[in-house]
PDB file of N, CA, C and O in Angstrom:
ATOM      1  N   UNK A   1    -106.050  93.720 -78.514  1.00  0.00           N
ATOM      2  CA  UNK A   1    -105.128  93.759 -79.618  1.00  0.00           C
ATOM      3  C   UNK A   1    -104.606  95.189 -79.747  1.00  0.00           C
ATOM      4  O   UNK A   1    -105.430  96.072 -79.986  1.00  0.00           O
ATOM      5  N   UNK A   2    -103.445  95.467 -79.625  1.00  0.00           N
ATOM      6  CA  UNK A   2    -102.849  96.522 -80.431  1.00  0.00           C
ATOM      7  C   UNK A   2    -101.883  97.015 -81.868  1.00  0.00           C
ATOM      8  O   UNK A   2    -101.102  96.299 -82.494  1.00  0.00           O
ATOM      9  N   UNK A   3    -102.120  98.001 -82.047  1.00  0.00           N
ATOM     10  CA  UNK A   3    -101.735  97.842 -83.340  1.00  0.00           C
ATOM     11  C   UNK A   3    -100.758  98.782 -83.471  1.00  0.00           C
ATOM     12  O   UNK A   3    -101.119  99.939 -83.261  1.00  0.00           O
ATOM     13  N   UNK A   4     -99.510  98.582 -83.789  1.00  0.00           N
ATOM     14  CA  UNK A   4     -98.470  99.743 -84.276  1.00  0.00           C
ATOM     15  C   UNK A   4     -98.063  99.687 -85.708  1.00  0.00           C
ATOM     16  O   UNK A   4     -97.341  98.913 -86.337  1.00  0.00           O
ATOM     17  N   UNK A   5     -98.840 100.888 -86.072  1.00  0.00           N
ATOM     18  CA  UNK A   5     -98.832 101.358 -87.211  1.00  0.00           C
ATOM     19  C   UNK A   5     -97.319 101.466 -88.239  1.00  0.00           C
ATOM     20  O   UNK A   5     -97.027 100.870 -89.276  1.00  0.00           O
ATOM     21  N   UNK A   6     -96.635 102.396 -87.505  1.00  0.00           N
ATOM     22  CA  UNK A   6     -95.105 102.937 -88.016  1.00  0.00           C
ATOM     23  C   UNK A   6     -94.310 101.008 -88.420  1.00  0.00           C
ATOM     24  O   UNK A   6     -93.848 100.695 -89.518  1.00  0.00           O
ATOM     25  N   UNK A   7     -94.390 100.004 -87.104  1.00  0.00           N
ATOM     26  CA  UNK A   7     -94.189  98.816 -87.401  1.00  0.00           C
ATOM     27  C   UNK A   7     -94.583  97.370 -88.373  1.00  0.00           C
ATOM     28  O   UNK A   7     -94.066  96.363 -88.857  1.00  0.00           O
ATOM     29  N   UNK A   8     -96.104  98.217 -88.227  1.00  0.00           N
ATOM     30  CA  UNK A   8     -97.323  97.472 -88.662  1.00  0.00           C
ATOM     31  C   UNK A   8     -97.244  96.173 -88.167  1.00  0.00           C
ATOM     32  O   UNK A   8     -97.547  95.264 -88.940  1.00  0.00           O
ATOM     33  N   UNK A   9     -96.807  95.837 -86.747  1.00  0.00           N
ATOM     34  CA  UNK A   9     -97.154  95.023 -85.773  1.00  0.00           C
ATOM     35  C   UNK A   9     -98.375  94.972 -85.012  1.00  0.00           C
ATOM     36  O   UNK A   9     -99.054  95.966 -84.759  1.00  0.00           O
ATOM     37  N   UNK A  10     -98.677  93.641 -84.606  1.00  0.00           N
ATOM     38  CA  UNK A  10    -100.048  93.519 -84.157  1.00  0.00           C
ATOM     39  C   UNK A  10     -99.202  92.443 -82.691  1.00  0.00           C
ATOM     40  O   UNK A  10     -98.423  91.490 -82.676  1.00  0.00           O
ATOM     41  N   UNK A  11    -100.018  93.409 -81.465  1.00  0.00           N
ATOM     42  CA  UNK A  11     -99.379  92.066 -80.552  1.00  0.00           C
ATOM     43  C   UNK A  11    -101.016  91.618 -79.813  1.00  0.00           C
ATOM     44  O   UNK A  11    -101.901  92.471 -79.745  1.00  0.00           O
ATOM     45  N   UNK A  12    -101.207  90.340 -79.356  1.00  0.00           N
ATOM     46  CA  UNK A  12    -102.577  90.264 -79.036  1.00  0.00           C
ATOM     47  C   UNK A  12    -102.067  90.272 -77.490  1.00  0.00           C
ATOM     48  O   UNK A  12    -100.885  90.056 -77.224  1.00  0.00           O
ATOM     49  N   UNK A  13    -102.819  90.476 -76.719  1.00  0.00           N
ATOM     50  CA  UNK A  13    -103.537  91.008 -75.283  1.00  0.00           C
ATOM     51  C   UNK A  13    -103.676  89.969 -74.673  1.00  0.00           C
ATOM     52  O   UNK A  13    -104.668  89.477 -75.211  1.00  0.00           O
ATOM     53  N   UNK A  14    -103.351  89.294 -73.906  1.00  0.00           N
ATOM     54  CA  UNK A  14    -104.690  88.607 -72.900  1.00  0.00           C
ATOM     55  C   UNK A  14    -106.133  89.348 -72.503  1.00  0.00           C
ATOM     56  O   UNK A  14    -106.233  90.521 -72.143  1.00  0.00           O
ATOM     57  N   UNK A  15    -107.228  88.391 -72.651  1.00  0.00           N
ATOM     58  CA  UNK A  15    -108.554  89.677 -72.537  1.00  0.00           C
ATOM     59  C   UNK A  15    -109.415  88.952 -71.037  1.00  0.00           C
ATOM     60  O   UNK A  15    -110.614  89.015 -70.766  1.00  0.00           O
ATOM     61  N   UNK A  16    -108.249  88.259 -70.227  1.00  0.00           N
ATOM     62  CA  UNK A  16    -108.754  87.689 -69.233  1.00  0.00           C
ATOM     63  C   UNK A  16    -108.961  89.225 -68.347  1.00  0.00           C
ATOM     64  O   UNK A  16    -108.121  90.118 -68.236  1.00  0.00           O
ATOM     65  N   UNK A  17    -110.284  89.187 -67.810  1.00  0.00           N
ATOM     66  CA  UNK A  17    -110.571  90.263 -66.422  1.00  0.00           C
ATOM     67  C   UNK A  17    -109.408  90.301 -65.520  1.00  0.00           C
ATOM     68  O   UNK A  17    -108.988  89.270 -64.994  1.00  0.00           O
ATOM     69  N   UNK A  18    -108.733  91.760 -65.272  1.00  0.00           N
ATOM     70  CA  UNK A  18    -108.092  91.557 -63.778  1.00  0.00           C
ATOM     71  C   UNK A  18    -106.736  91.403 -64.206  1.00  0.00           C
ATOM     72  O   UNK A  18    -105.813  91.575 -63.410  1.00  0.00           O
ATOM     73  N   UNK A  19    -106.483  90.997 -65.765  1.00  0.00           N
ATOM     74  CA  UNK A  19    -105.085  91.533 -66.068  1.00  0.00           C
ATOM     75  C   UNK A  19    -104.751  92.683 -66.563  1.00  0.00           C
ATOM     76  O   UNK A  19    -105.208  93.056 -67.644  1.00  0.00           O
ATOM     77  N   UNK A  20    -103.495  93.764 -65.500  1.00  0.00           N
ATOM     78  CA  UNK A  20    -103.513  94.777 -65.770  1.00  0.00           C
ATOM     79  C   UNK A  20    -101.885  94.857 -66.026  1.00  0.00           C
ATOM     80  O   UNK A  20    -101.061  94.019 -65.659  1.00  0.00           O
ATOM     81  N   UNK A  21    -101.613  96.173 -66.807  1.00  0.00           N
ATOM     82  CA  UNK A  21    -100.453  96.208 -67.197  1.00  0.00           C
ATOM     83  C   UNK A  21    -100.062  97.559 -66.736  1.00  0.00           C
ATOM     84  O   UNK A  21    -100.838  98.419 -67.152  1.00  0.00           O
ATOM     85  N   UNK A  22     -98.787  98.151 -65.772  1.00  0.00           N
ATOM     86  CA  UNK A  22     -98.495  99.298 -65.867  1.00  0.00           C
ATOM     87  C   UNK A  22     -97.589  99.880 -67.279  1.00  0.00           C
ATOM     88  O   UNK A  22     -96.843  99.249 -68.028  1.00  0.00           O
ATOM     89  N   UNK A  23     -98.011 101.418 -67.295  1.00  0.00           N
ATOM     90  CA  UNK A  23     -96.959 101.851 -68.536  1.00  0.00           C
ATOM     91  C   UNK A  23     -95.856 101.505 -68.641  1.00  0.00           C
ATOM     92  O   UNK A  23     -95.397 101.499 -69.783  1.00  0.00           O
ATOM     93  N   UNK A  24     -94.957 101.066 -67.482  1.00  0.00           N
ATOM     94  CA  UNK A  24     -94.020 100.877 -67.593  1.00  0.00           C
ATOM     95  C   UNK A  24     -93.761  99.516 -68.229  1.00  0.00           C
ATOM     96  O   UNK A  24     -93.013  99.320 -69.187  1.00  0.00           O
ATOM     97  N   UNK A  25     -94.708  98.301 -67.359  1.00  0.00           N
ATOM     98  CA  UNK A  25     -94.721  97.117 -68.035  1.00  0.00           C
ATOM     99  C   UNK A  25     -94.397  97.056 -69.231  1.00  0.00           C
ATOM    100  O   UNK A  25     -93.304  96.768 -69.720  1.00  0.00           O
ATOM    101  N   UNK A  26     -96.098  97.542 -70.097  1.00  0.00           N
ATOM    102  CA  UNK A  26     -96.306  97.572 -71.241  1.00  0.00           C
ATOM    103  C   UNK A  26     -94.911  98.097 -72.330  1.00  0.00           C
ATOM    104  O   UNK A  26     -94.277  97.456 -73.167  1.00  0.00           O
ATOM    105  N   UNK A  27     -94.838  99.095 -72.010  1.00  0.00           N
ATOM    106  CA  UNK A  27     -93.469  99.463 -73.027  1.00  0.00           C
ATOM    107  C   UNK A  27     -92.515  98.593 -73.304  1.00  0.00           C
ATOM    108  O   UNK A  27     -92.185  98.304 -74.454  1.00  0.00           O
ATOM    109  N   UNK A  28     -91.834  97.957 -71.922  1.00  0.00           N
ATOM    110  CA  UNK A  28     -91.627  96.778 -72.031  1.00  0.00           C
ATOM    111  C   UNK A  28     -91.355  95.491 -72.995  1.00  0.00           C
ATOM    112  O   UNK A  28     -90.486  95.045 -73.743  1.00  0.00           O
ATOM    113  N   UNK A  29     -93.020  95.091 -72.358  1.00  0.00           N
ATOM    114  CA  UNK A  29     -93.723  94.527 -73.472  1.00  0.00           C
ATOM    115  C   UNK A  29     -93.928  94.489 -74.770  1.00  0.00           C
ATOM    116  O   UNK A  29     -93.908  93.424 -75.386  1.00  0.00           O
ATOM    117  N   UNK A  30     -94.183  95.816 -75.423  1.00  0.00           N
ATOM    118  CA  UNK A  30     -93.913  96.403 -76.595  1.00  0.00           C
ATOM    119  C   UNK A  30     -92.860  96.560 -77.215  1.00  0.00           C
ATOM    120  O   UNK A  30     -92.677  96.425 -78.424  1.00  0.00           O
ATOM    121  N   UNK A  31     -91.766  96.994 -76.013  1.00  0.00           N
ATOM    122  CA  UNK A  31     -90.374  97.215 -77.260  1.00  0.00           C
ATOM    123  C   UNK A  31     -90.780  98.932 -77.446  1.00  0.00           C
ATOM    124  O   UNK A  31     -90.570  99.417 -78.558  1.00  0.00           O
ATOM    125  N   UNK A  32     -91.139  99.488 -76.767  1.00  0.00           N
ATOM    126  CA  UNK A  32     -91.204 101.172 -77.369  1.00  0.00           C
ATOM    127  C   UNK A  32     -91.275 101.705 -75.965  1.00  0.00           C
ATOM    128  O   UNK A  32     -91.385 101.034 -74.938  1.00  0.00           O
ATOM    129  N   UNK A  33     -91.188 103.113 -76.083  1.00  0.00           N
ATOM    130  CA  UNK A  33     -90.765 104.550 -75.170  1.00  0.00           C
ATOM    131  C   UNK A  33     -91.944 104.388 -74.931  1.00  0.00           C
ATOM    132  O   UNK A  33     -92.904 104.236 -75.686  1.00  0.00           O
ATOM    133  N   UNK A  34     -91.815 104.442 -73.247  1.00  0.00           N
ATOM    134  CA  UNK A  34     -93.380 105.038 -72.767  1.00  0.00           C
ATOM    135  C   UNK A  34     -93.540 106.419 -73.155  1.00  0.00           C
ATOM    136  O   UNK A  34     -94.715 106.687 -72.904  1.00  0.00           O
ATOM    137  N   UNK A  35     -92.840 107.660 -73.745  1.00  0.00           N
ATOM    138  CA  UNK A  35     -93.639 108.761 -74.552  1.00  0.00           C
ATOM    139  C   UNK A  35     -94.145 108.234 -75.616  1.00  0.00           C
ATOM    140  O   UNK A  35     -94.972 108.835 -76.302  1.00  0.00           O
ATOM    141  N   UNK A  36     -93.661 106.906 -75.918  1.00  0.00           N
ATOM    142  CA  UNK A  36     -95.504 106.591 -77.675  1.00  0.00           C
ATOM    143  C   UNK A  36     -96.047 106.079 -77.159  1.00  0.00           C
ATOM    144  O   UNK A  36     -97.235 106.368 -77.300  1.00  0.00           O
ATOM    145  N   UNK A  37     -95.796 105.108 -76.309  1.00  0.00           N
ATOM    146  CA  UNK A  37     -97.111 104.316 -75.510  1.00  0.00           C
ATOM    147  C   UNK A  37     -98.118 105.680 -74.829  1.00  0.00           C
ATOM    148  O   UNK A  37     -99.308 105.531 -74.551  1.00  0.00           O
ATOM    149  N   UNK A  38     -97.599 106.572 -74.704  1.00  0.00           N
ATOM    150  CA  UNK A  38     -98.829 107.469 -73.523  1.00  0.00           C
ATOM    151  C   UNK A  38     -99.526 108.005 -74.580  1.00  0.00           C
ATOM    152  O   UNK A  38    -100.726 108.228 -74.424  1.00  0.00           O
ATOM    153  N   UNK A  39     -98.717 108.375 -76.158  1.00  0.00           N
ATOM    154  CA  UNK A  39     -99.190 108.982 -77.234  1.00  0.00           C
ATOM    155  C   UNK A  39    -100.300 108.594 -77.555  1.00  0.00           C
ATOM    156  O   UNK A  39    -101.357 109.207 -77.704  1.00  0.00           O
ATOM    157  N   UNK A  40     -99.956 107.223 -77.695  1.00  0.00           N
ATOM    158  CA  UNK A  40    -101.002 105.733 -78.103  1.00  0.00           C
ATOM    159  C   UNK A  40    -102.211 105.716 -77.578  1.00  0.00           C
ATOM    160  O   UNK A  40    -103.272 105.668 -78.200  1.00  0.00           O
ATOM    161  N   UNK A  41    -101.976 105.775 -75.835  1.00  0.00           N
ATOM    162  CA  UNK A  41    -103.091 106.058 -75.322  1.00  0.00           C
ATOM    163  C   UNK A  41    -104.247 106.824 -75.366  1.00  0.00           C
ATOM    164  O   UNK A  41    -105.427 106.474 -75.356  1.00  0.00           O
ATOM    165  N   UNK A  42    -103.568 108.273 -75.432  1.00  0.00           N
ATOM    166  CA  UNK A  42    -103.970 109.449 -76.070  1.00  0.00           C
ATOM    167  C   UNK A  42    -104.434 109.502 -77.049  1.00  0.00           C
ATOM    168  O   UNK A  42    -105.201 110.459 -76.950  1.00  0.00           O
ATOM    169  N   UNK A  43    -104.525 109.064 -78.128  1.00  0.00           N
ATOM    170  CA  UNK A  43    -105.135 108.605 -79.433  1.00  0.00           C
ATOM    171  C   UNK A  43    -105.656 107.443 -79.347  1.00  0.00           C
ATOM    172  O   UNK A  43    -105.201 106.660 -80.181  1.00  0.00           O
ATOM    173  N   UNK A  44    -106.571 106.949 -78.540  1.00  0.00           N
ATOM    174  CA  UNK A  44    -107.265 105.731 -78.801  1.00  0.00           C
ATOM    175  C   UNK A  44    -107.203 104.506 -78.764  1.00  0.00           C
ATOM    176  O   UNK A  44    -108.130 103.725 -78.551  1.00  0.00           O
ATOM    177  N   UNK A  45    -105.401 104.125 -79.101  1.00  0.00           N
ATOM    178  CA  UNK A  45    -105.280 102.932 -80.160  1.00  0.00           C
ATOM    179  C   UNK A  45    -104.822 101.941 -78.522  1.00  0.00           C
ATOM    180  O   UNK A  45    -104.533 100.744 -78.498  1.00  0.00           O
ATOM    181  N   UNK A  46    -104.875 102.780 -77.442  1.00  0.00           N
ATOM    182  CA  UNK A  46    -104.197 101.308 -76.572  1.00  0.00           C
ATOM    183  C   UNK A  46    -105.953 101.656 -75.597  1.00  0.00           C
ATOM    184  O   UNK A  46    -106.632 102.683 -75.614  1.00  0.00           O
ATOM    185  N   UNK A  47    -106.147 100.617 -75.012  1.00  0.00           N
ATOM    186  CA  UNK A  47    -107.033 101.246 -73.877  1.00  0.00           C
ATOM    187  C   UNK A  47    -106.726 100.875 -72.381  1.00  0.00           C
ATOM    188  O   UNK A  47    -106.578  99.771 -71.857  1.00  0.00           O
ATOM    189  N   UNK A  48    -106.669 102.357 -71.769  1.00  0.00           N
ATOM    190  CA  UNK A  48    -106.461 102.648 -70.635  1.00  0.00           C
ATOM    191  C   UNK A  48    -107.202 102.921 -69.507  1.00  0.00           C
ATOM    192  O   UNK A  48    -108.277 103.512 -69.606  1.00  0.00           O
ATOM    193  N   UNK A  49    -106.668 102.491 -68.235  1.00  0.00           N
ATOM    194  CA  UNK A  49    -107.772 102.963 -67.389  1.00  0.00           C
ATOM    195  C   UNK A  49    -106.788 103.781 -66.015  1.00  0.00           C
ATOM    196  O   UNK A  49    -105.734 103.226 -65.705  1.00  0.00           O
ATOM    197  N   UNK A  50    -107.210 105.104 -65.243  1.00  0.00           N
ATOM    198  CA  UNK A  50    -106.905 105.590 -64.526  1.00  0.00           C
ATOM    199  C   UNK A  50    -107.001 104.759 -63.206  1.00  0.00           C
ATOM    200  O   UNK A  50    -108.199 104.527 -63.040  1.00  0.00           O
ATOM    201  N   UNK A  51    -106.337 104.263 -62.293  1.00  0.00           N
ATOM    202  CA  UNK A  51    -106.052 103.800 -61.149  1.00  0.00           C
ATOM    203  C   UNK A  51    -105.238 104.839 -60.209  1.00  0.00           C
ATOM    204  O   UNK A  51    -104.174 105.442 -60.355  1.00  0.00           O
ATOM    205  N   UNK A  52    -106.354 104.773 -59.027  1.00  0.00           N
ATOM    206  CA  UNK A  52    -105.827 105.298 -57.538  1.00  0.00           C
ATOM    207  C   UNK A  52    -106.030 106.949 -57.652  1.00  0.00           C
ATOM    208  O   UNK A  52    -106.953 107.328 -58.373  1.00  0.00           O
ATOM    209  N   UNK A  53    -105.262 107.892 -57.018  1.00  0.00           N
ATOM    210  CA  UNK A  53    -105.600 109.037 -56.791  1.00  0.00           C
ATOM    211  C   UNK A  53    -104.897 109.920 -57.988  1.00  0.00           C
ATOM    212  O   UNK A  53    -105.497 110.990 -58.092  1.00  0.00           O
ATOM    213  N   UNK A  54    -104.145 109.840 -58.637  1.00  0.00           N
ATOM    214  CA  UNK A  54    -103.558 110.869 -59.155  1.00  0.00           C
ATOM    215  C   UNK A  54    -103.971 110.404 -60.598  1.00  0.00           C
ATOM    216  O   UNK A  54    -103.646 111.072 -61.579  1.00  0.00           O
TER     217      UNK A  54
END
């Protein structure tokens, strides 16, 4: 589940294993700038995971 505050939207997740979303997706998805989505990240409220080398 995530939560955007400024909207006070709630969108729910799939919490099936093995579904992954890139930033780019997600924003997307969301309707917002991947600079708040990375913000988001950065503060907690989305959870992220680092993939591959960089």
């Amino acid at each position: 589940m995530i939560f955007l505050p400024r909207t006070r939207e709630v969108y729910l997740m799939n919490e099936k294993p093995g579904d992954v979303l890139t930033i780019e997706e997600l924003s997307v998805y969301l309707k917002i700038p991947k600079s708040t989505l990375y913000k988001l990240v950065r503060g907690g409220k989305v959870p992220a995971q680092k993939v591959g080398w960089n």
